[in-house]
C-alpha positions as CSV (number, residue, x, y, z in Angstrom):
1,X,-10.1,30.4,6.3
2,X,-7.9,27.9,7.2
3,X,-10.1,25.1,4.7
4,X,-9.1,27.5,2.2
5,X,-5.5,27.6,2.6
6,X,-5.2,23.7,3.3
7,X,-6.9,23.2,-0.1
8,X,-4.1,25.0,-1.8
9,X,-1.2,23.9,-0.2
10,X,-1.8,19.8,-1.4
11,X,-0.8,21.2,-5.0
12,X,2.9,22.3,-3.5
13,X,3.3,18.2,-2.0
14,X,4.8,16.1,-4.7
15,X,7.1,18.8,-6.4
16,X,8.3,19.8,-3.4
17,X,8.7,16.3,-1.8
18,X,11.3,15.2,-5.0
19,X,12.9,18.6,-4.8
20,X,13.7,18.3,-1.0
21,X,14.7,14.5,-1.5
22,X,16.6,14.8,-5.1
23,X,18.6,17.7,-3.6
24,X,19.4,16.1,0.2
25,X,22.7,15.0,-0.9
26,X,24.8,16.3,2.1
27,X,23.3,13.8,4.2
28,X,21.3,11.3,2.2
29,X,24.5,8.5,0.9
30,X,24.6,7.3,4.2
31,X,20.9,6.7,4.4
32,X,21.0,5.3,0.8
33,X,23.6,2.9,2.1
34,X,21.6,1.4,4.9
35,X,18.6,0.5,2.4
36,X,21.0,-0.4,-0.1
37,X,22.5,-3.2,2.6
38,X,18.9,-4.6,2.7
39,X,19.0,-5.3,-0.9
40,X,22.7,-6.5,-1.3
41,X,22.2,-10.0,-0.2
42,X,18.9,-10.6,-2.3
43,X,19.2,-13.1,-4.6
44,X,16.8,-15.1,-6.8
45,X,15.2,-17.8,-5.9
46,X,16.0,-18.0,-2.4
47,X,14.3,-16.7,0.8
48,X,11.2,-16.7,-0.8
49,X,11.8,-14.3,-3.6
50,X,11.2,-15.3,-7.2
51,X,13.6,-16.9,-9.9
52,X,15.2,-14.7,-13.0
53,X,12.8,-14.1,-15.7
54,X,13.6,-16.3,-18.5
55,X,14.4,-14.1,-21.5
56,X,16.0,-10.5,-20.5
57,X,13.6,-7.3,-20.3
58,X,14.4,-4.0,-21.1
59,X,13.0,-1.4,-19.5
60,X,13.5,2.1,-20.1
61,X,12.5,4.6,-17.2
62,X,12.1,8.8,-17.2
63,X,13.5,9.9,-13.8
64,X,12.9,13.1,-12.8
65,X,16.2,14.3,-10.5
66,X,16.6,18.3,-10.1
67,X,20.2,17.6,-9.8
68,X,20.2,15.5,-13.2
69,X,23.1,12.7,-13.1
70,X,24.9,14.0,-10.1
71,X,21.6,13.9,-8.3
72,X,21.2,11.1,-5.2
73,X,18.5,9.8,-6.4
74,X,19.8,8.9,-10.0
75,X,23.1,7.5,-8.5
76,X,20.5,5.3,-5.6
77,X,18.2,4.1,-9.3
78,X,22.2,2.9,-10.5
79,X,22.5,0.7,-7.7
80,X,18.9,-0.5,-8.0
81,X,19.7,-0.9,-11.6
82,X,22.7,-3.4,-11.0
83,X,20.3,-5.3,-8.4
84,X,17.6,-5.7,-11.0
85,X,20.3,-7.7,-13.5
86,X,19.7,-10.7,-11.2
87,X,16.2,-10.8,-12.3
88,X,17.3,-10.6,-16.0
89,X,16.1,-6.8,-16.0
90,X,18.0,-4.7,-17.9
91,X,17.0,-0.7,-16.8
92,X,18.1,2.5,-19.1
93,X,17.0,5.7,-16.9
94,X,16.7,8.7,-18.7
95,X,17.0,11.5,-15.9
96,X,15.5,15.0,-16.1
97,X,16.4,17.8,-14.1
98,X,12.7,19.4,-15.3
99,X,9.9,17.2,-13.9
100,X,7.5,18.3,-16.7
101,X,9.7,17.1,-19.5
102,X,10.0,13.6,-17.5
103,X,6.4,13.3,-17.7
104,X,5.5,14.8,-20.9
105,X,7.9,12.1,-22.6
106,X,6.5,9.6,-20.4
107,X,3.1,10.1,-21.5
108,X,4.7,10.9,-25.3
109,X,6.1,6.7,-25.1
110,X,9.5,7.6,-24.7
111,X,9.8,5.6,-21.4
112,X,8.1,2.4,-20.1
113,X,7.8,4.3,-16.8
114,X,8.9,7.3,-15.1
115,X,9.7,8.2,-11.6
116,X,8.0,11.5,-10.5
117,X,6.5,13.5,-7.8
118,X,2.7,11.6,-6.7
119,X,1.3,15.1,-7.5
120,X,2.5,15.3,-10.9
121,X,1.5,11.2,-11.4
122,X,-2.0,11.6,-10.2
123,X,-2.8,12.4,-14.3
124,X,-1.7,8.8,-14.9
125,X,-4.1,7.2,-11.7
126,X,-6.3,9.7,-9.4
127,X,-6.6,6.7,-6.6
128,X,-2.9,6.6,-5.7
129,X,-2.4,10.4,-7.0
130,X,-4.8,11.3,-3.6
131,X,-2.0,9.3,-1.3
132,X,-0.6,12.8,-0.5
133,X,-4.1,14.3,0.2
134,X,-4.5,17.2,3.5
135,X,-4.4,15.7,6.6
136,X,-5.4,12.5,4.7
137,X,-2.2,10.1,6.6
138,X,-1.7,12.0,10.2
139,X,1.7,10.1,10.9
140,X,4.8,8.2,9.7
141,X,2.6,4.8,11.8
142,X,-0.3,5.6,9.6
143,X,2.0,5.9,6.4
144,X,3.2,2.2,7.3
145,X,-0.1,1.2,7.4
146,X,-1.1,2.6,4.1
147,X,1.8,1.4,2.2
148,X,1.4,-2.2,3.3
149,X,-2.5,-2.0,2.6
150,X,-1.8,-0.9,-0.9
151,X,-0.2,-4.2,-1.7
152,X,-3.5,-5.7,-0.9
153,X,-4.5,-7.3,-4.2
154,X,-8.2,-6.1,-3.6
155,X,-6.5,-2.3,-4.1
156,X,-4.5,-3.4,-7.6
157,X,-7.1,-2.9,-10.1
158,X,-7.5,0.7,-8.5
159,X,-3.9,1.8,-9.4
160,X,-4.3,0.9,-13.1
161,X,-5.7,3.7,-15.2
162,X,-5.1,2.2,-18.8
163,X,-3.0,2.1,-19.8
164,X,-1.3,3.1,-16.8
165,X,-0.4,2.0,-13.1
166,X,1.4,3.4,-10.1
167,X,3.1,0.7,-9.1
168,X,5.0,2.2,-5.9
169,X,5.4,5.0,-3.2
170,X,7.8,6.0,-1.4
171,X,7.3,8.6,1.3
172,X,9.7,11.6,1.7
173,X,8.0,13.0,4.8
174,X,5.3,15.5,6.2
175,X,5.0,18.9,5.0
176,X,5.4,21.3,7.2
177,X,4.0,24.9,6.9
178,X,7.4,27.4,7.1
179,X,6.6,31.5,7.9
180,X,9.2,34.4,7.6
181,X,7.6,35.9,10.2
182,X,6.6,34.0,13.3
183,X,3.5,36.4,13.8
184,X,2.4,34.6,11.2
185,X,0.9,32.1,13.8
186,X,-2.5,31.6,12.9
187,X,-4.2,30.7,9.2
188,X,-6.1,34.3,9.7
189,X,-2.8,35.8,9.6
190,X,-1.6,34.6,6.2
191,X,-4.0,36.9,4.4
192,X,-2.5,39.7,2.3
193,X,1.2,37.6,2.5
194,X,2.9,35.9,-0.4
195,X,2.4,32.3,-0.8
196,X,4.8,30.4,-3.5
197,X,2.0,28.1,-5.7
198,X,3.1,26.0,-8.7
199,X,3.1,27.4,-11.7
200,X,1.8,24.4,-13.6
201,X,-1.7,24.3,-11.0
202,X,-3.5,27.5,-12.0
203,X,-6.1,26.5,-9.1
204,X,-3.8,27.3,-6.3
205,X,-3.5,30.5,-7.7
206,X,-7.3,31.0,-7.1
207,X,-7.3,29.4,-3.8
208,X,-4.9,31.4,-2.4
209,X,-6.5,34.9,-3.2
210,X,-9.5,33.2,-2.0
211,X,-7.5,33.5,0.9
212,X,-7.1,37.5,0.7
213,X,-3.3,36.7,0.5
214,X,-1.0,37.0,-2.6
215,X,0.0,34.0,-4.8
216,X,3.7,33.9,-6.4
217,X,4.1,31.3,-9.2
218,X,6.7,29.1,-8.4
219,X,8.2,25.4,-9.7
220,X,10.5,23.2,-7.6
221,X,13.8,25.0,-9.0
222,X,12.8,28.6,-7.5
223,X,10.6,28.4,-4.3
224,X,13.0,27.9,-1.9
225,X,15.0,30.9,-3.4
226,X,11.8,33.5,-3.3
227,X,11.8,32.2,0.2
228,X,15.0,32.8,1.7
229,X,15.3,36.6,-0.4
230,X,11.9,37.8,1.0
231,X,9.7,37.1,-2.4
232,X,7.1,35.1,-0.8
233,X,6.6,35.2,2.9
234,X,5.2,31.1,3.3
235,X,6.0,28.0,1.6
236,X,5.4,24.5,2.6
237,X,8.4,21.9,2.3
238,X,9.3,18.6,4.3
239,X,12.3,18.8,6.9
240,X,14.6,16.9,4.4
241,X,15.0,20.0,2.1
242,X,15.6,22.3,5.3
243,X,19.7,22.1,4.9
244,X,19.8,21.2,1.5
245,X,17.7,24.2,0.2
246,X,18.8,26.1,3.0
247,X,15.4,27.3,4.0
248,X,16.9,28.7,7.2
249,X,18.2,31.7,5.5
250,X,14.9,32.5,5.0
251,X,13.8,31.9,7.9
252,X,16.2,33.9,9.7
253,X,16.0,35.1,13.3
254,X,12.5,35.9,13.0
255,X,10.6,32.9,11.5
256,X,9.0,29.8,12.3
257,X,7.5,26.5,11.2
258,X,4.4,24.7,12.2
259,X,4.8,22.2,14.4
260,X,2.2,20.2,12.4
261,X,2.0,18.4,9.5
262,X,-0.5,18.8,6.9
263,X,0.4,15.8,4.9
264,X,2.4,12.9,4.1
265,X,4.6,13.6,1.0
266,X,5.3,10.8,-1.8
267,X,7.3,10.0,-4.8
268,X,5.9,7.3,-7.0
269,X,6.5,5.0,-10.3
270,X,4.5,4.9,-13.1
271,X,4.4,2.2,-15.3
272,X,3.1,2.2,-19.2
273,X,1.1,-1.4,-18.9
274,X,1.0,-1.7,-22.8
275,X,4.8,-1.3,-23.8
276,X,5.8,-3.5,-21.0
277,X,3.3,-6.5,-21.8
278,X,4.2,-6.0,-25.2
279,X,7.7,-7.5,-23.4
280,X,6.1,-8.9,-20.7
281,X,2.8,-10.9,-21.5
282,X,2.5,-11.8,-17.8
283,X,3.3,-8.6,-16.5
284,X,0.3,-8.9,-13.9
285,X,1.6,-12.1,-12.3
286,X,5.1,-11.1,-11.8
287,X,3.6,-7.8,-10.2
288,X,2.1,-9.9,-7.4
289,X,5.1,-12.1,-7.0
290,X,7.0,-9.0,-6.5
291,X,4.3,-7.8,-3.8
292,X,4.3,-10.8,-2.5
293,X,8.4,-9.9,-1.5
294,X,7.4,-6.3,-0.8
295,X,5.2,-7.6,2.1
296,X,8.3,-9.2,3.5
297,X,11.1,-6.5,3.3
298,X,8.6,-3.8,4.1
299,X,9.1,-3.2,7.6
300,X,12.9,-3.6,7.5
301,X,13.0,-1.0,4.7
302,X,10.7,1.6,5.9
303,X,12.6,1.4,9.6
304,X,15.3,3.2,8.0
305,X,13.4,4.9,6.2
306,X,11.1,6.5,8.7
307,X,14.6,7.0,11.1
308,X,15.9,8.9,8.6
309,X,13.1,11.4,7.9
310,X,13.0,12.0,11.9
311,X,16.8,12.3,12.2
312,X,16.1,15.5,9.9
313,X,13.4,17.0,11.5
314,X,15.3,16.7,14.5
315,X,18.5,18.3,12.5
316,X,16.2,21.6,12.7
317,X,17.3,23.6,15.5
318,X,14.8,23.6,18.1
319,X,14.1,27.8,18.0
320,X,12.4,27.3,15.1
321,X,9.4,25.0,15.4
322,X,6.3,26.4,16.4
323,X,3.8,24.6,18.6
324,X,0.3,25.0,18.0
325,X,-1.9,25.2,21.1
326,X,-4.5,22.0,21.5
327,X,-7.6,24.2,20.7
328,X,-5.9,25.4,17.5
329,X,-5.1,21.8,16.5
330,X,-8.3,20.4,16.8
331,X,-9.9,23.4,15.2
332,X,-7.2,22.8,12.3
333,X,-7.8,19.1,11.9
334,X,-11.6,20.1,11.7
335,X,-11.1,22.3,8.8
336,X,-8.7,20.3,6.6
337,X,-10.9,17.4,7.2
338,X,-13.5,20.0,5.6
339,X,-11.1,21.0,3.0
340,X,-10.6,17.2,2.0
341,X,-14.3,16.6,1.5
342,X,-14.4,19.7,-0.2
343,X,-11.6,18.8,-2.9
344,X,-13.3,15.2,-3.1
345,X,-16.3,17.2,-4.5
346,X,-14.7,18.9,-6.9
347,X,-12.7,16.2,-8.1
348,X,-9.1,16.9,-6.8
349,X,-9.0,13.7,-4.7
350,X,-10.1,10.0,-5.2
351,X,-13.4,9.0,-2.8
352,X,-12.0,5.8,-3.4
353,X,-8.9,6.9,-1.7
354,X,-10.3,9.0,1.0
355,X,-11.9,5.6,2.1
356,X,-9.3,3.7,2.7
357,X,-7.4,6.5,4.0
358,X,-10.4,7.1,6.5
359,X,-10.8,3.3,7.2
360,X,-7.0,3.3,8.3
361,X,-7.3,6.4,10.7
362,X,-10.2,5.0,12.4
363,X,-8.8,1.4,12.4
364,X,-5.5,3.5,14.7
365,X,-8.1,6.0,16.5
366,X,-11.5,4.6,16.6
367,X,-12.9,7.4,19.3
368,X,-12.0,10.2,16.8
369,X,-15.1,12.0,15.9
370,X,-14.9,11.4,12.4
371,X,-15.0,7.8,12.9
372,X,-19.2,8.3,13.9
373,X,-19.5,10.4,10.6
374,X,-20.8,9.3,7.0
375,X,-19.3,12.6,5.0
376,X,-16.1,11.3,3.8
């Protein structure tokens, strides 16, 4: 049962990831300001990073930020944009409140790249578009690993899809399951309840009555809503949209949320290869020049970042996370693990991707069983 319902909660991930982040604003400037300090003092040509390019390029990007211009993240892609004018790279975002419309006029040339959920990018490259997959990255420490193994120029050619290329993540936290009802304690439990599904995914839909329980189209604007006035009874969001989304309205006096993450959550960039080479000849050896930086900053960057994603899940007031007993853990972990192989199969995730994801949680935990097995 559980395999079931872990293969339809992955579709929820991306949307939900940018709708928590793009709408954190109470508490996300002063974050934004700590990773903004890291890039202040860059400059080119020094410390290793490269020169200016020598003629200016213009880039225009779709950004997808439910709050549109008075969104965080939009105001956080200004700064970035200022930063980038050392480089001689002049940035024109385009920001959508309606993540659809940012990658429909991607994909329509109307941008040189767009900034969206990985879920919704995973048209553009299935390899990186399986980053958010079930159970797929256990922990923030296995995140860390991933992101910095992704710069490995082995892994490049994998992110290009031609004429397109995810050319960064950035994680927004796990996703954790959240109940109305803290009865609701086991998978077995969630049949006949309402379960908020994207709209846009018409296989959740299936999956979820597959489930015996009830699915409720939903898009990133409305699912925290149906939850908190009783329309669905379970959605799945990261701690970062708890306050912001006020989930705890719906969660009242009476529900819970698993103590137990069933993924990693990402945002990513999308570039169109073509229309920038057509600017850019050597787009691909600026690329690894610019990895070549990332490799340096990394740590630094994602320090805060990490320390800010647990600073909100410890915001959450302790009465309402839910332990799950051991045997219930490792009986969960069996049947995602199931559920991945499963959605491998039928073509949801990358096997490219599930390697490497598998190599890197047997590289941190080489006596977990999966490590002796050949399946995935």
């Amino acid at each position: 049962m559980l395999k079931r319902l872990s293969a339809c909660l992955p579709g929820l991930l991306g949307a939900l990831a940018l709708s928590a982040a793009l709408t954190a604003v109470p508490s996300a400037p002063a974050h934004a300001t700590e990773i903004m300090a890291i890039a202040k003092d860059l400059k080119p040509g020094e410390d290793g990073l490269p020169p200016p390019l020598d003629k200016p390029l213009h880039v225009s990007v779709c950004l997808f930020d439910i709050l549109g211009k008075n969104g965080e993240l939009y105001n956080r892609a200004k700064d970035l944009v200022l930063i980038a004018r050392r480089w001689n790279v002049y940035t024109e975002i385009q920001v959508f409140t309606d993540e659809r419309i940012a990658a429909e006029n991607f994909k329509a040339g109307q941008c040189d790249a767009a900034g969206i959920s990985t879920l919704r990018a995973r048209q553009f490259n299935s390899f990186i578009g399986s980053v958010d997959s079930v159970g797929g990255v256990p922990s923030y420490e296995h995140m860390r690993v991933l992101l910095k193994t992704l710069l490995d120029p082995k892994l490049i050619p994998l992110s290009i899809t031609e004429p397109y290329q995810i050319v960064g993540v950035l994680p927004v936290g796990a996703l954790y399951v959240m109940v109305r009802d803290k009865q609701i304690n086991s998978i077995e439990k969630a049949a006949g309840k309402k379960i908020a599904v994207l709209d846009w995914d018409k296989s959740q839909a299936e999956m979820v009555q597959k489930l015996g329980a009830q699915p409720v189209a939903s898009d990133i604007t409305n699912f925290a809503g149906k939850f908190n006035n009783g329309q669905v009874d379970i959605v799945a969001a990261p701690a970062i949209a708890f306050r912001p989304l006020e989930l705890y309205k719906g969660l009242g006096t009476q529900g819970a949320i698993y103590k137990f993450p069933l993924a990693q959550i990402t945002g990513s960039l999308v570039i169109n290869r073509d229309r920038i080479k057509q600017k850019l000849p050597d787009l691909d050896q600026k690329m690894m020049s610019l990895r070549a930086v990332s490799l340096k900053f990394m740590d630094e960057f994602l320090d805060e970042l990490f320390t800010y994603i647990d600073k909100q899940e410890k915001d959450i007031p302790a009465k309402y996370w839910m332990e799950l007993n051991p045997a219930d853990e490792k009986r969960y972990k069996i049947m995602m693990r199931e559920a991945r192989i499963q959605m491998t199969k039928d073509g949801y995730y990358d096997p490219r991707m599930m390697k490497v994801l598998k190599k890197i949680r047997c590289k941190m935990e080489p006596t977990n069983p999966e490590c002796s097995m050949t399946d995935e």
